[in-house]
C-alpha positions in Angstrom: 0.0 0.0 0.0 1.1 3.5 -1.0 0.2 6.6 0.7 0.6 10.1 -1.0 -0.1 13.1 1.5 -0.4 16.4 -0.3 -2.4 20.1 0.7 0.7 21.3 2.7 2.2 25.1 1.8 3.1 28.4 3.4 0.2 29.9 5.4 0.3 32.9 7.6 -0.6 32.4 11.4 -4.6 31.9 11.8 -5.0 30.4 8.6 -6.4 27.1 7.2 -4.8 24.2 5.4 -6.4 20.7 4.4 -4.2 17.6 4.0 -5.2 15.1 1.9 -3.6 11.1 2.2 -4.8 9.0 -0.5 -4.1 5.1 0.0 -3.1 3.1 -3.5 -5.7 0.4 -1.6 -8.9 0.5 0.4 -8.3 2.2 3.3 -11.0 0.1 5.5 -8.2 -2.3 5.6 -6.4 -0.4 8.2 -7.9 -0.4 11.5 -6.2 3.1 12.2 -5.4 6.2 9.8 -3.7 9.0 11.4 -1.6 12.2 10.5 1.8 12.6 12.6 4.0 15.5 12.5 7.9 16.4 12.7 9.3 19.6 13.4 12.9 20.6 12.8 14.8 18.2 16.0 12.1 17.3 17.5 10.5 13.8 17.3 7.4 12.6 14.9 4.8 13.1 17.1 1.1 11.9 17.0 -1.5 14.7 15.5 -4.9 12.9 15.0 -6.1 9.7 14.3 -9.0 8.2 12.9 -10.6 4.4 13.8 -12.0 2.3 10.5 -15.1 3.1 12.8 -14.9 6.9 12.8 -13.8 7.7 16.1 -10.9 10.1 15.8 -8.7 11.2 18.4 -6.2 14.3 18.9 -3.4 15.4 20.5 -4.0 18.3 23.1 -1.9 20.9 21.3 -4.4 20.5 18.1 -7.7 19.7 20.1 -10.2 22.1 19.0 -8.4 23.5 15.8 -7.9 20.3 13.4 -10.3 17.6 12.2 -9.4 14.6 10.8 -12.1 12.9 8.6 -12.1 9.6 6.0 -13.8 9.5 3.1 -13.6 5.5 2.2 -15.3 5.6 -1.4 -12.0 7.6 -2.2 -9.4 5.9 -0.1 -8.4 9.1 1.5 -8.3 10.6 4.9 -8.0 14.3 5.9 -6.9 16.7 7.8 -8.5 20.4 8.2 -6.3 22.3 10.3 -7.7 25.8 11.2 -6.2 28.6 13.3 -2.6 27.5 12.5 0.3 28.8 14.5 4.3 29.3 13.9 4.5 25.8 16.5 2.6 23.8 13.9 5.5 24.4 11.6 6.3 20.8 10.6 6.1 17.9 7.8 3.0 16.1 8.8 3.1 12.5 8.1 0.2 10.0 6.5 0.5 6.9 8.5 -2.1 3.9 8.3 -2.0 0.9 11.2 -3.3 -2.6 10.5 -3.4 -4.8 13.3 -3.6 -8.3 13.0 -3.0 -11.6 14.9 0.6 -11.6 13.5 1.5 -8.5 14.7 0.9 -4.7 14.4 2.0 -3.5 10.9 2.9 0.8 9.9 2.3 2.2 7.0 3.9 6.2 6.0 3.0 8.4 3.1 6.2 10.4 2.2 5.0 14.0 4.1 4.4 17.1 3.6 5.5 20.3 4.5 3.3 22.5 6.5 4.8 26.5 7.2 3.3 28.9 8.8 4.8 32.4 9.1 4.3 36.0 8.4 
């Protein structure tokens, strides 16, 4: 499975970007879709995530400002991050989990660079 993440750019504080991950397969396949983020050296760190169910989850520092959402007729998942600040300067990462009796496999989409600046 391939994933190709896309919708990052330069935005100025208080804007809005969506991502966009779209999965070479069917995404329902994954028991877990989420978005992950890196910042110059810091570690990858979890953004949002997204259950083959629906139920998403978020990290505090994005609570209340992104929304991840799947649409699995397309194979894609999203991301629509609103009132961006300089600290969520970062590549943001597709990732996609499958869990399974032999073990937990991870799936990443290639990134994609997310700046925001005045």
């Amino acid at each position: 499975v391939q994933l190709q993440a896309s919708g990052g750019g330069l935005v100025q504080p208080g804007g809005s970007l969506r991502l966009s991950c779209a999965a070479s397969g069917s995404i329902l396949s994954f028991n877990v879709m989420g978005w992950y983020r890196q910042a110059p050296g810091k570690q990858r760190e979890l953004v949002a995530r997204i259950t083959s169910g629906g139920s998403p989850a978020y990290s505090d520092s994005v609570k209340g400002r992104f929304t991840i959402s799947r649409d699995n007729a397309k194979n894609t998942v999203y991301l629509q991050s609103n009132n961006l600040k300089p600290e969520d300067t970062a590549v943001y990462y597709c990732n996609a989990e499958r869990i399974s009796i032999t073990g937990n496999y991870d799936y990443w989409g290639q990134g994609t660079q997310v700046t925001v600046s005045s």
